[in-house]
N, CA, C and O atoms as a Tripos MOL2 file, in Angstrom:
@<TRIPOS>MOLECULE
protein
  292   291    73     0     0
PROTEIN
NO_CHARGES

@<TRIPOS>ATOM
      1 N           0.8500   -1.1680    0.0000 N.3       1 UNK1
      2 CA          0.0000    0.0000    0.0000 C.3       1 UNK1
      3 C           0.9010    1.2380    0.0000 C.2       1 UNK1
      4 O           1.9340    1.1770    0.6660 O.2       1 UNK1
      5 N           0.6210    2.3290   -0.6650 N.am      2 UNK2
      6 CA          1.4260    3.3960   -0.9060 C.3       2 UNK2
      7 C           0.7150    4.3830    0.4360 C.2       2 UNK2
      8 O          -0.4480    4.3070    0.8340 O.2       2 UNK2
      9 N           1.5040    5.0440    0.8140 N.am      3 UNK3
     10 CA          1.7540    6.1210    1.8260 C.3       3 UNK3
     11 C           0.2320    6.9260    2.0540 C.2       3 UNK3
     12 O          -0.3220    7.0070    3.1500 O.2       3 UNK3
     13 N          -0.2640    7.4520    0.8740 N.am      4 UNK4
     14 CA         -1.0300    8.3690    0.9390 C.3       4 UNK4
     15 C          -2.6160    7.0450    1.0030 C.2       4 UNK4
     16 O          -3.4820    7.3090    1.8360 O.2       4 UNK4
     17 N          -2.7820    5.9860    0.2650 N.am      5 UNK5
     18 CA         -3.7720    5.5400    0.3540 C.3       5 UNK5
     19 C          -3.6480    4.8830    2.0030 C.2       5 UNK5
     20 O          -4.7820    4.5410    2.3360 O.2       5 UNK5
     21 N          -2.5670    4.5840    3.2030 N.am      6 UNK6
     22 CA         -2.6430    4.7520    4.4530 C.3       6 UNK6
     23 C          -3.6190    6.0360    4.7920 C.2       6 UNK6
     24 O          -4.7970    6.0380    5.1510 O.2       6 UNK6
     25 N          -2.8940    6.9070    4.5990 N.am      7 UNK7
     26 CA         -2.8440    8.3230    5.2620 C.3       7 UNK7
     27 C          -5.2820    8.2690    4.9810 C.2       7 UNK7
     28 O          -6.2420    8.3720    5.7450 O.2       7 UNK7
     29 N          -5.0990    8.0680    3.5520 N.am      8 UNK8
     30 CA         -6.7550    8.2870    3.3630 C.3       8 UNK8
     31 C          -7.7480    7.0770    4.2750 C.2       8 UNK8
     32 O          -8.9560    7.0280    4.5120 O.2       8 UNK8
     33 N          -6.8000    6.3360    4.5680 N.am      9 UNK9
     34 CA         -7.6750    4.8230    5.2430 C.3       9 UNK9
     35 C          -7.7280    5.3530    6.3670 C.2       9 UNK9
     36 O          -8.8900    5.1550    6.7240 O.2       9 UNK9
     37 N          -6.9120    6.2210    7.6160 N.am     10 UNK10
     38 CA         -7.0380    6.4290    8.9690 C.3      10 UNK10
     39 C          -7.7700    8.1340    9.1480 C.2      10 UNK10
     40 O          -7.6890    8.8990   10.1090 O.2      10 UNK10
     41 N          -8.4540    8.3070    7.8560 N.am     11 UNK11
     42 CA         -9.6070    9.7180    8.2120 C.3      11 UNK11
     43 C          -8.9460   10.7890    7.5210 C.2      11 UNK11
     44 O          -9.5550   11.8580    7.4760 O.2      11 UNK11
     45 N          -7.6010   10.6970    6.8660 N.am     12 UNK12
     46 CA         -6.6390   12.1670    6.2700 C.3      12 UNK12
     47 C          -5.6110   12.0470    7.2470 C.2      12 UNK12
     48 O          -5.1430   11.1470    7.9450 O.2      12 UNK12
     49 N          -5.3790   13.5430    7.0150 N.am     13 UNK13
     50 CA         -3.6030   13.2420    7.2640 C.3      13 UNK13
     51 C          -3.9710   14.1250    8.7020 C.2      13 UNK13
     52 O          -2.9420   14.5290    9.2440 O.2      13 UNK13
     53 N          -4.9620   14.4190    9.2630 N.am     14 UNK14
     54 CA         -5.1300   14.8350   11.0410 C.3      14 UNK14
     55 C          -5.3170   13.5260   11.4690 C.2      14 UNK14
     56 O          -4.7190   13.4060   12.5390 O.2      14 UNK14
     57 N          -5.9560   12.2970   11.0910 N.am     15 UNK15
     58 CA         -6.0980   10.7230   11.8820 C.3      15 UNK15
     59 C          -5.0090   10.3810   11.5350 C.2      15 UNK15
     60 O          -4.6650    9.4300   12.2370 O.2      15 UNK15
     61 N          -3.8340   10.7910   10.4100 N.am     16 UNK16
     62 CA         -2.9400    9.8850    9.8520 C.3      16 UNK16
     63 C          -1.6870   10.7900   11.2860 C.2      16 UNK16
     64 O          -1.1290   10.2090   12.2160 O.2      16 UNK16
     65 N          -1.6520   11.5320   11.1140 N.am     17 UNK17
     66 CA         -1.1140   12.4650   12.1820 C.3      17 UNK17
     67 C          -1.2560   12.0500   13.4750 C.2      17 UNK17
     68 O          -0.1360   12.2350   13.9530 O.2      17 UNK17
     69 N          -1.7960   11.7050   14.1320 N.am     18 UNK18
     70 CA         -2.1160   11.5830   15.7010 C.3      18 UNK18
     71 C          -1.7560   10.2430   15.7320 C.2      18 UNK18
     72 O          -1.1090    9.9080   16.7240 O.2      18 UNK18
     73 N          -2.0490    9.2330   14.7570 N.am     19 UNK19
     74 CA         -1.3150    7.9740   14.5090 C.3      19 UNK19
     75 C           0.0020    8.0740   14.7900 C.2      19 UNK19
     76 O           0.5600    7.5240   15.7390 O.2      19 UNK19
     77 N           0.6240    8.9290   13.7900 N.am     20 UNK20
     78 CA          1.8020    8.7620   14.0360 C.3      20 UNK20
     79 C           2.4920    9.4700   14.8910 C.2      20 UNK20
     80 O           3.6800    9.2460   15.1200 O.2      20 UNK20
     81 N           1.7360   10.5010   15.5100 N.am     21 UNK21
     82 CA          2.8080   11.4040   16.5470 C.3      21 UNK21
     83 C           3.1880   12.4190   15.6940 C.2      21 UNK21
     84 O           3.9310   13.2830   16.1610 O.2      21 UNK21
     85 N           2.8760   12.4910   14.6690 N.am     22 UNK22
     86 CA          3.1740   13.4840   13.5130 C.3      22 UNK22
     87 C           2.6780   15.0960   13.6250 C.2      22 UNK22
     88 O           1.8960   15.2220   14.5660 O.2      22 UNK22
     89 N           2.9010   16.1990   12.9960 N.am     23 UNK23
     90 CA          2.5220   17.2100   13.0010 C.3      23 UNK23
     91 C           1.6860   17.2870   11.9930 C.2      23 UNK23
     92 O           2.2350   17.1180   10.9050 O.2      23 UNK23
     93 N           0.4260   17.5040   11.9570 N.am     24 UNK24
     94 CA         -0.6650   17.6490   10.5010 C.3      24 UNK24
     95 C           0.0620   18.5600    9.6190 C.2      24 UNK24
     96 O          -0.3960   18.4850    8.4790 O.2      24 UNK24
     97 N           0.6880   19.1020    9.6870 N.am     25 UNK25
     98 CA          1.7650   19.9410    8.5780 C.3      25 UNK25
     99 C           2.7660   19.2300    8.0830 C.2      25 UNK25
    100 O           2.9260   19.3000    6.8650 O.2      25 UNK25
    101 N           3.6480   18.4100    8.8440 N.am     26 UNK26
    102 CA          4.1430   17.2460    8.4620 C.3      26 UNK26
    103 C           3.5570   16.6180    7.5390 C.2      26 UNK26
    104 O           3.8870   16.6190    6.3530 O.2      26 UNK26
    105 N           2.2470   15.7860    8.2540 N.am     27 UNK27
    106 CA          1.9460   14.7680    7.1750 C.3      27 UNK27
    107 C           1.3190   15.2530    6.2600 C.2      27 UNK27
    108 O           1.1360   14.5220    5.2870 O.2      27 UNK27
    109 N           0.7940   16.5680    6.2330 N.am     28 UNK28
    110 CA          0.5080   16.7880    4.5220 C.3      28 UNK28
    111 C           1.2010   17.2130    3.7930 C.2      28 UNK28
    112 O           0.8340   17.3940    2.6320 O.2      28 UNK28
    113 N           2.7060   17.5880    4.2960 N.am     29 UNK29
    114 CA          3.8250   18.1080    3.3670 C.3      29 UNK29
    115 C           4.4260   16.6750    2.6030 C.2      29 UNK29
    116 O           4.9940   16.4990    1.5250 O.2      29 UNK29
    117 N           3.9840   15.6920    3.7790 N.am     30 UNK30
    118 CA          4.3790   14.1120    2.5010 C.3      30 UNK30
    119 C           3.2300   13.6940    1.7010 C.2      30 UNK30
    120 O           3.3070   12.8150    0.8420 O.2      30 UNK30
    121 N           2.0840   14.3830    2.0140 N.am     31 UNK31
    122 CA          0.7770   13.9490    0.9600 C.3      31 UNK31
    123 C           0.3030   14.3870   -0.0120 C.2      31 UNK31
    124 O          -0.7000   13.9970   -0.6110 O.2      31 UNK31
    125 N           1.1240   15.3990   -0.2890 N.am     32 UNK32
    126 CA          1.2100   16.6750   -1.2490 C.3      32 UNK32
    127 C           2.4920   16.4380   -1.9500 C.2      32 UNK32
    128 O           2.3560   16.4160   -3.1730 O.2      32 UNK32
    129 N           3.4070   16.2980   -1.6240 N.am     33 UNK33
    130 CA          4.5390   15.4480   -2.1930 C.3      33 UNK33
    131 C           5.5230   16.9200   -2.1580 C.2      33 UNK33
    132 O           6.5260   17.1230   -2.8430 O.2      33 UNK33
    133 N           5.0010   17.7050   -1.3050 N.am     34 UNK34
    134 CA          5.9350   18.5520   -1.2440 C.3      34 UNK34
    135 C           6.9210   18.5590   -0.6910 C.2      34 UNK34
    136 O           7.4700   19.6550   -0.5750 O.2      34 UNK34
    137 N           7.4470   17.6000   -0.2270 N.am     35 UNK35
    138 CA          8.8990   17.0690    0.9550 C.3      35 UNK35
    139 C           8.5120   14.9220    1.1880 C.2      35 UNK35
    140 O           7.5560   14.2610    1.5950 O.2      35 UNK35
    141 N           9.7290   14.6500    0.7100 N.am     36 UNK36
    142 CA          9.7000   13.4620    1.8730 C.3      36 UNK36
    143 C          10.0890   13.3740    3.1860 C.2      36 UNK36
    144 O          10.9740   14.0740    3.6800 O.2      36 UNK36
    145 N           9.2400   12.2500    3.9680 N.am     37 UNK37
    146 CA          9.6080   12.0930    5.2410 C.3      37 UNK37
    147 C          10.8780   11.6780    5.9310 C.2      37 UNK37
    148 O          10.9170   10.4500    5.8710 O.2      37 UNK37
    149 N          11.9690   12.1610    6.5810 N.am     38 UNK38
    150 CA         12.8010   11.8740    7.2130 C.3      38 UNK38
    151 C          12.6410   10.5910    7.3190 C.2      38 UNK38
    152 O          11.4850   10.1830    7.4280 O.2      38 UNK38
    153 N          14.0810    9.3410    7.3140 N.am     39 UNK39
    154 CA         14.1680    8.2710    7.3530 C.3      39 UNK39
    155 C          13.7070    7.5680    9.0830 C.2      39 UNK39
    156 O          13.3370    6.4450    9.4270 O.2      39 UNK39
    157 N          13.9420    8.7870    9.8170 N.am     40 UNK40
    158 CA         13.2520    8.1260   11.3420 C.3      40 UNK40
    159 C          11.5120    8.4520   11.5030 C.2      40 UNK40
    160 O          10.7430    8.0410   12.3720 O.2      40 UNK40
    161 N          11.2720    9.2390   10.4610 N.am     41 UNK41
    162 CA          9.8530    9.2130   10.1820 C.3      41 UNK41
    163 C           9.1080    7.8000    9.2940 C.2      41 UNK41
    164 O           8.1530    7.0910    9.6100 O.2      41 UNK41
    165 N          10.1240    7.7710    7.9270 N.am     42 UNK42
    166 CA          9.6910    6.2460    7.3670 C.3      42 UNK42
    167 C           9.4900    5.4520    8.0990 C.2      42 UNK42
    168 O           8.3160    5.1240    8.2680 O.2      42 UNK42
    169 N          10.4600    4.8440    8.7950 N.am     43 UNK43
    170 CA         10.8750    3.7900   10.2400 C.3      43 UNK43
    171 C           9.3420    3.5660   10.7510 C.2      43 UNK43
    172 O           8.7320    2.5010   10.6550 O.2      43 UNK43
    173 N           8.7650    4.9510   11.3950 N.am     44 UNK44
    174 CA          7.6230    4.9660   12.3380 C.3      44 UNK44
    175 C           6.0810    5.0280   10.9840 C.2      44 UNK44
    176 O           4.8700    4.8080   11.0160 O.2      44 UNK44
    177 N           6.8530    5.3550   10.2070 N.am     45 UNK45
    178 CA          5.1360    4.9020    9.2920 C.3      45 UNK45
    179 C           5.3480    3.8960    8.6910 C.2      45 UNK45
    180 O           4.6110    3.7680    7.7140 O.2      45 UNK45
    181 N           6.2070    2.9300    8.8830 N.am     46 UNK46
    182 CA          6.0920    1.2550    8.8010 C.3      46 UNK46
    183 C           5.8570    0.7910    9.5660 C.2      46 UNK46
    184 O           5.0560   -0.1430    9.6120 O.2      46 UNK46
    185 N           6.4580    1.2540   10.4620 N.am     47 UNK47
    186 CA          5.9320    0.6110   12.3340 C.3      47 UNK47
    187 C           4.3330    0.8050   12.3810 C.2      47 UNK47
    188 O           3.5230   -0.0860   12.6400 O.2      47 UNK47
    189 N           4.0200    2.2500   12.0540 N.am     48 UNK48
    190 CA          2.5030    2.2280   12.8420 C.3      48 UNK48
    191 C           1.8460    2.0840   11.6330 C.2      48 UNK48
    192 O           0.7630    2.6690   11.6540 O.2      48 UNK48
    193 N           2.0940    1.5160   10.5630 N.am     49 UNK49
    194 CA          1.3260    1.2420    9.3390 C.3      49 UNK49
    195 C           0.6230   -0.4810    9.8930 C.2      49 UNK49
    196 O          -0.4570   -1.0330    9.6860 O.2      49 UNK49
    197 N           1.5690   -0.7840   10.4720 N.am     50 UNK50
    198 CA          1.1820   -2.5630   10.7890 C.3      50 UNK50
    199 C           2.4250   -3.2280    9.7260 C.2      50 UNK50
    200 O           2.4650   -4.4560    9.6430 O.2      50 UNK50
    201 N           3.2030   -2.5880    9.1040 N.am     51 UNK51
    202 CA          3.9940   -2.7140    7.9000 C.3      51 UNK51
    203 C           2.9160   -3.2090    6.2550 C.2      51 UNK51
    204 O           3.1720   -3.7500    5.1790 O.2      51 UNK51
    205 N           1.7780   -2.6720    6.8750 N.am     52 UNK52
    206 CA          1.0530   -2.0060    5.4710 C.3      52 UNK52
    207 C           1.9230   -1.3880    4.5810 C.2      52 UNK52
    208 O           2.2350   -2.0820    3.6130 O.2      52 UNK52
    209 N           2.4500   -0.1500    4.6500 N.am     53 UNK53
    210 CA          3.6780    0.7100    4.0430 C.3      53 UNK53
    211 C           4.3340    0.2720    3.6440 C.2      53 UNK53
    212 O           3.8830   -0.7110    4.2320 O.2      53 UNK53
    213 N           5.1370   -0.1030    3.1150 N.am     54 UNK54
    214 CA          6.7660   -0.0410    3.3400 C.3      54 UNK54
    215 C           7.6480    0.9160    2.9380 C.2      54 UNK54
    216 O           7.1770    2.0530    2.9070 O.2      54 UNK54
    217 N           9.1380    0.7540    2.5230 N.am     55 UNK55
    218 CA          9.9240    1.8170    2.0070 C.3      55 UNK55
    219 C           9.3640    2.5890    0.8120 C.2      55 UNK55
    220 O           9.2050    3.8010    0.6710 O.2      55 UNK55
    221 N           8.9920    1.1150   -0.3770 N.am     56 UNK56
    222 CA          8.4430    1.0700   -1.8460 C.3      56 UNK56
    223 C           6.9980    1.9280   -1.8430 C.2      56 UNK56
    224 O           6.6290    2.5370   -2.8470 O.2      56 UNK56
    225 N           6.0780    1.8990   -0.3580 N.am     57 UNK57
    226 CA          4.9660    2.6440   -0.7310 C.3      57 UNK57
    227 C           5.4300    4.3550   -0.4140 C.2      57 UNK57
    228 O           4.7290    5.2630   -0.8600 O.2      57 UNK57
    229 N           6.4810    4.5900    0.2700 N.am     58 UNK58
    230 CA          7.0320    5.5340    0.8910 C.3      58 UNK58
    231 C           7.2930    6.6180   -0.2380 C.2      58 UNK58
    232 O           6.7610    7.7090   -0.4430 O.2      58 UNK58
    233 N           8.4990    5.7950   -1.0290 N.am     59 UNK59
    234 CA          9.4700    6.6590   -1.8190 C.3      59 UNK59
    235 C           8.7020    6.6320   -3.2840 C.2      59 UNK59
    236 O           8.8300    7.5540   -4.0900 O.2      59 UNK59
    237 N           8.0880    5.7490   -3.4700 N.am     60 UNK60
    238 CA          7.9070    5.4240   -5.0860 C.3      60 UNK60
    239 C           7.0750    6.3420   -5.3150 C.2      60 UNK60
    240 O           7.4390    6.7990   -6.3980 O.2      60 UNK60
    241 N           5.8220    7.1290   -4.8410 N.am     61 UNK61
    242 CA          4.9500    7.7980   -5.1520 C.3      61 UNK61
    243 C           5.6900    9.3960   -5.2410 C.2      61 UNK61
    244 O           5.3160   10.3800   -5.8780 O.2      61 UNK61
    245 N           6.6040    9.2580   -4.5460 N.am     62 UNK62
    246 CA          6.9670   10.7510   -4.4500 C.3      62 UNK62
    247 C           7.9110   10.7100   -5.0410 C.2      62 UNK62
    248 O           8.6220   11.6950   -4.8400 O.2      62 UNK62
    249 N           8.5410    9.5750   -6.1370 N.am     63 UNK63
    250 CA          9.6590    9.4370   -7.2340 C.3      63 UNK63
    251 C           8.3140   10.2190   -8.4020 C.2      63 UNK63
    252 O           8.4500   11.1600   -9.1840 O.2      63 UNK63
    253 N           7.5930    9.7300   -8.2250 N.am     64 UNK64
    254 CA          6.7540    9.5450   -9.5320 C.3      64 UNK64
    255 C           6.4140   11.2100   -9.6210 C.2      64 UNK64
    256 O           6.7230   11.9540  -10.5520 O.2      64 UNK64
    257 N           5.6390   11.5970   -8.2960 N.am     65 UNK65
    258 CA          4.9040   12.7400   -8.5680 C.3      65 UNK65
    259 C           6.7390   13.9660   -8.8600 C.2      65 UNK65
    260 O           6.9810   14.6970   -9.8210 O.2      65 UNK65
    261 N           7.5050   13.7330   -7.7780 N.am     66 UNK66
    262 CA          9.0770   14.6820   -8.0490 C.3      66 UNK66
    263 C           9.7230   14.6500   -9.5990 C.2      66 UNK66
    264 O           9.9760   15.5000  -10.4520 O.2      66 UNK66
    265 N           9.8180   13.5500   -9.5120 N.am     67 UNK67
    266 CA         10.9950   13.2880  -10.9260 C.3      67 UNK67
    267 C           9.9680   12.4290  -12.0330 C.2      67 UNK67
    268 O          10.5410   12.2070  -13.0990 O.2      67 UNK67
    269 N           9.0500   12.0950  -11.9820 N.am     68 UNK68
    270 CA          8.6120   11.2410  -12.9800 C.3      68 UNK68
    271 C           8.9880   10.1250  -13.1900 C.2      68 UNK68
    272 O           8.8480    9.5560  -14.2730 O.2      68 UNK68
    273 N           9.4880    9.6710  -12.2560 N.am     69 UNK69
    274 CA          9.6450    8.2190  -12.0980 C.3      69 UNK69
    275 C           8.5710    6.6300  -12.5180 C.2      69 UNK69
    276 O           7.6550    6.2600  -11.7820 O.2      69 UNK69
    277 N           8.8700    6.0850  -13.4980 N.am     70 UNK70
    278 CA          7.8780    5.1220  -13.7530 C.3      70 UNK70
    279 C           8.4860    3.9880  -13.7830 C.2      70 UNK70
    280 O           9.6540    3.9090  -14.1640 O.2      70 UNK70
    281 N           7.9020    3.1190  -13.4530 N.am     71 UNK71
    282 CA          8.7320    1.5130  -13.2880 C.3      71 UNK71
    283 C           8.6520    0.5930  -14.1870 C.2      71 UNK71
    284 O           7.4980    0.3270  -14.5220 O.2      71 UNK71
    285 N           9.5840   -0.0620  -14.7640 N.am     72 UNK72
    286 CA          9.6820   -0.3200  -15.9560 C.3      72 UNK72
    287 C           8.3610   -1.9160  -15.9480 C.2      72 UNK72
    288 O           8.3150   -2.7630  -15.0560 O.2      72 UNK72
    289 N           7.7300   -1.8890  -16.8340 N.am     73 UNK73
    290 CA          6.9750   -2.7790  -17.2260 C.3      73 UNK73
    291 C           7.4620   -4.2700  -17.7100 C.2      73 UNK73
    292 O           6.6320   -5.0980  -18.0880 O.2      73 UNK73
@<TRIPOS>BOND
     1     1     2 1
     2     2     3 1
     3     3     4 2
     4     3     5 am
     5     5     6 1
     6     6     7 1
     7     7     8 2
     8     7     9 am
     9     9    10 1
    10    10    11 1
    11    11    12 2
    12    11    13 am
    13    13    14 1
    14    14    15 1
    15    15    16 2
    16    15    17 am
    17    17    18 1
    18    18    19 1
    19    19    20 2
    20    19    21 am
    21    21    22 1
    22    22    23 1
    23    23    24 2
    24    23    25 am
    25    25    26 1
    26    26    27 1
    27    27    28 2
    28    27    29 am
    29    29    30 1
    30    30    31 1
    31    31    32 2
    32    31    33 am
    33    33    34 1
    34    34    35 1
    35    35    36 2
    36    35    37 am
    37    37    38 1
    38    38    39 1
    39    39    40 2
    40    39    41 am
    41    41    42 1
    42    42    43 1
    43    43    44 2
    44    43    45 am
    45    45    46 1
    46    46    47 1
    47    47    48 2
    48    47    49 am
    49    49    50 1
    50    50    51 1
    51    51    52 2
    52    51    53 am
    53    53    54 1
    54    54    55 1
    55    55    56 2
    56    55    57 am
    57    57    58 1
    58    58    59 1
    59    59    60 2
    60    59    61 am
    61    61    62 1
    62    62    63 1
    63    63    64 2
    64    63    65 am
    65    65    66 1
    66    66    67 1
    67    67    68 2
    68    67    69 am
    69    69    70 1
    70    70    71 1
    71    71    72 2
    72    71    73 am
    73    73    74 1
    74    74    75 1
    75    75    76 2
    76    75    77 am
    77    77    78 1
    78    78    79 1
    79    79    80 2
    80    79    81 am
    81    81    82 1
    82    82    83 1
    83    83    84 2
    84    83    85 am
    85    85    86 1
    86    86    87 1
    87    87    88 2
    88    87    89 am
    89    89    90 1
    90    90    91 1
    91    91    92 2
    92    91    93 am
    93    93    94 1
    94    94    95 1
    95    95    96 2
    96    95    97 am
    97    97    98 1
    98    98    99 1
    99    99   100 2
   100    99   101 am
   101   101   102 1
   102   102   103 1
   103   103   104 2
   104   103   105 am
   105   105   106 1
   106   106   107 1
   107   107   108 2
   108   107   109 am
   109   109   110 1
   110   110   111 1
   111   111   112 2
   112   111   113 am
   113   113   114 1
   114   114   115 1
   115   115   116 2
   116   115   117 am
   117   117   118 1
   118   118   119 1
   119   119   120 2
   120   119   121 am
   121   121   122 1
   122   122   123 1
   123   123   124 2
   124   123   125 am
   125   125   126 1
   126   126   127 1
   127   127   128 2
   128   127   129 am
   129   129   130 1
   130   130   131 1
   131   131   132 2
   132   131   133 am
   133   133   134 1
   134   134   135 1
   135   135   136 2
   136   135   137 am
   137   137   138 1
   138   138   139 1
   139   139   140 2
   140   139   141 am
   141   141   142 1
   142   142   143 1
   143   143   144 2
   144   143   145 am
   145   145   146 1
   146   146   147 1
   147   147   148 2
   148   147   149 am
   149   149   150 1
   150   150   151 1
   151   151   152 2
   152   151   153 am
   153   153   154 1
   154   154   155 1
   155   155   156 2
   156   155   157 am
   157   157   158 1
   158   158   159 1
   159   159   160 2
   160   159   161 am
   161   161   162 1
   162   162   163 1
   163   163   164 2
   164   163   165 am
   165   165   166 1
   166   166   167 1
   167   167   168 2
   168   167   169 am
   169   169   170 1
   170   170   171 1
   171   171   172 2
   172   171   173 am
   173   173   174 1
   174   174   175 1
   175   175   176 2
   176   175   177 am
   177   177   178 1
   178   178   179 1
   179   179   180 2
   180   179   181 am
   181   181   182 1
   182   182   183 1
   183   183   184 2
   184   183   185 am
   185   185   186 1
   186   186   187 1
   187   187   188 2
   188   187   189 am
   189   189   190 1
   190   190   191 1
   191   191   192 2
   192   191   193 am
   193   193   194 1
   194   194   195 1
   195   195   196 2
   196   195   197 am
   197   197   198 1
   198   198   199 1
   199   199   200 2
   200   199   201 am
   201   201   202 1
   202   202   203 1
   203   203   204 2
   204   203   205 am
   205   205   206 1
   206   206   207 1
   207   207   208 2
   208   207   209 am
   209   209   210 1
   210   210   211 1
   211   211   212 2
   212   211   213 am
   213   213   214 1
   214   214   215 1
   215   215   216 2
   216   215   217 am
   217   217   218 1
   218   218   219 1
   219   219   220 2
   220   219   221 am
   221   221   222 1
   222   222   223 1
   223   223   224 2
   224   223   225 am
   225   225   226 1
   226   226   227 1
   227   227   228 2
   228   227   229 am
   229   229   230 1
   230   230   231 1
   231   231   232 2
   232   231   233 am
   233   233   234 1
   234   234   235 1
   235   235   236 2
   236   235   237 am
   237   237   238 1
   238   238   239 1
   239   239   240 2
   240   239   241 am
   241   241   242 1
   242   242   243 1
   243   243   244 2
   244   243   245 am
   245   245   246 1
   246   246   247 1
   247   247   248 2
   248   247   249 am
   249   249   250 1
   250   250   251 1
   251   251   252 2
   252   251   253 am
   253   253   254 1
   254   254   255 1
   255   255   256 2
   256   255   257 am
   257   257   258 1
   258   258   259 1
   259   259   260 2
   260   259   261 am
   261   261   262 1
   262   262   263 1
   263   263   264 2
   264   263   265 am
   265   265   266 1
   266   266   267 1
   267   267   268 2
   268   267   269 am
   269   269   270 1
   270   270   271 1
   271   271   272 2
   272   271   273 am
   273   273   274 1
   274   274   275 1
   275   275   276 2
   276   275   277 am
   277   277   278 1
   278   278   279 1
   279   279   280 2
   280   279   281 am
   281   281   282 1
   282   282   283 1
   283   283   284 2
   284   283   285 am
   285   285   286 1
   286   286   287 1
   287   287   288 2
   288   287   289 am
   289   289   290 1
   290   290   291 1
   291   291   292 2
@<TRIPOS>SUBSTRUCTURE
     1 UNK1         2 RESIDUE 1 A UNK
     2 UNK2         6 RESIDUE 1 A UNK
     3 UNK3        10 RESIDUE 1 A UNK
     4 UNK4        14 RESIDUE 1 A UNK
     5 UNK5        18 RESIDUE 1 A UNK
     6 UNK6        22 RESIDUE 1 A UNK
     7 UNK7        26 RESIDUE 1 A UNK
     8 UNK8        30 RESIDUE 1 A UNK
     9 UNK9        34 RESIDUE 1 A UNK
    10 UNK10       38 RESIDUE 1 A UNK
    11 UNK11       42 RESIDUE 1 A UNK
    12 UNK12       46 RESIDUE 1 A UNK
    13 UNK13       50 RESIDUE 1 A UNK
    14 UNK14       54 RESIDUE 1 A UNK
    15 UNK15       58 RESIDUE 1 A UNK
    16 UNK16       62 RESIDUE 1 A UNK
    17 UNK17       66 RESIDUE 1 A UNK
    18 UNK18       70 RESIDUE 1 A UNK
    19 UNK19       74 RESIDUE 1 A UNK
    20 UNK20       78 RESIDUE 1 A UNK
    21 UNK21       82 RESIDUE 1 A UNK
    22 UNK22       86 RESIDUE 1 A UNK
    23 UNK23       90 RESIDUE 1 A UNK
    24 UNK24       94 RESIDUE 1 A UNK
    25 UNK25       98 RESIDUE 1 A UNK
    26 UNK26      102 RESIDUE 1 A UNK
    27 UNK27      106 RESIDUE 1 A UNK
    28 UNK28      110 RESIDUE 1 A UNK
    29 UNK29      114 RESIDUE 1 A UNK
    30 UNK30      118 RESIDUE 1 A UNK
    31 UNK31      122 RESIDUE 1 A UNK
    32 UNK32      126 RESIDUE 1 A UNK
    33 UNK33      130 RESIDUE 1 A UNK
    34 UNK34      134 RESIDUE 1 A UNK
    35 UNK35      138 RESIDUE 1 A UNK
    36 UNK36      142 RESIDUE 1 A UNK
    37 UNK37      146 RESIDUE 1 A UNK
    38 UNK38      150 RESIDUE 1 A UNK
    39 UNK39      154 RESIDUE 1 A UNK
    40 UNK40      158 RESIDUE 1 A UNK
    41 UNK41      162 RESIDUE 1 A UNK
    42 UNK42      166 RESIDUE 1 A UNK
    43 UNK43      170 RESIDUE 1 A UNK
    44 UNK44      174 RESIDUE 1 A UNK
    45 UNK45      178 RESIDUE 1 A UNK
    46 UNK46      182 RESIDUE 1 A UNK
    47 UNK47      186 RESIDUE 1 A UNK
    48 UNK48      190 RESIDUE 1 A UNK
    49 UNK49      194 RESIDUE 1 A UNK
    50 UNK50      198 RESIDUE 1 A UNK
    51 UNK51      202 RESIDUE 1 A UNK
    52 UNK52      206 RESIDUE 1 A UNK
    53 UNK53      210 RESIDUE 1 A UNK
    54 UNK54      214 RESIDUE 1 A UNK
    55 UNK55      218 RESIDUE 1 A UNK
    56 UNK56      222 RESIDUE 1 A UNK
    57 UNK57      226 RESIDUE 1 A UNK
    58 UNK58      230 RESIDUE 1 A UNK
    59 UNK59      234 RESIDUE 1 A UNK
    60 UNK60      238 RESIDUE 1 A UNK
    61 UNK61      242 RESIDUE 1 A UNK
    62 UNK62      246 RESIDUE 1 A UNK
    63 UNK63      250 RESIDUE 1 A UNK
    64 UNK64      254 RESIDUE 1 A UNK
    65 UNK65      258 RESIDUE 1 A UNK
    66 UNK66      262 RESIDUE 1 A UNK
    67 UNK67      266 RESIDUE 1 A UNK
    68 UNK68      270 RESIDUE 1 A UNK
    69 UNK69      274 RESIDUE 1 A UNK
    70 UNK70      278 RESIDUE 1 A UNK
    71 UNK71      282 RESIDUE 1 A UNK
    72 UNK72      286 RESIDUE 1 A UNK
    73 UNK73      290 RESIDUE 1 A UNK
């Protein structure tokens, strides 16, 4: 599961926020793709994902929306 379809499953990024201990400015600066999350932030949204998340739902969406990143078929 990619980052943001978490973030929409626990109510937005204020339920996705309090989940994680996060700042609601935080987590919508990673849902907006305007910043990625610090690697001790990844850590804790795999942890409190249930490891729903992982690295791949983390980074890949915000390869795609930053650089245009597409994975080869």
């Amino acid at each position: 599961m990619d980052l943001n379809e978490w973030i929409d499953s626990k109510g937005g990024v204020a339920g996705a926020a309090e989940i994680l201990g996060e700042s609601p400015r935080a987590v919508a600066s990673w849902y907006y793709t305007e910043r990625a999350p610090k690697l001790k932030s990844v850590v804790n949204i795999i942890e409190k994902s249930g490891y729903q998340v992982d690295f791949n739902g983390v980074f890949e969406p915000m390869a795609r929306a930053m650089f245009g990143f597409k994975r080869p078929e």
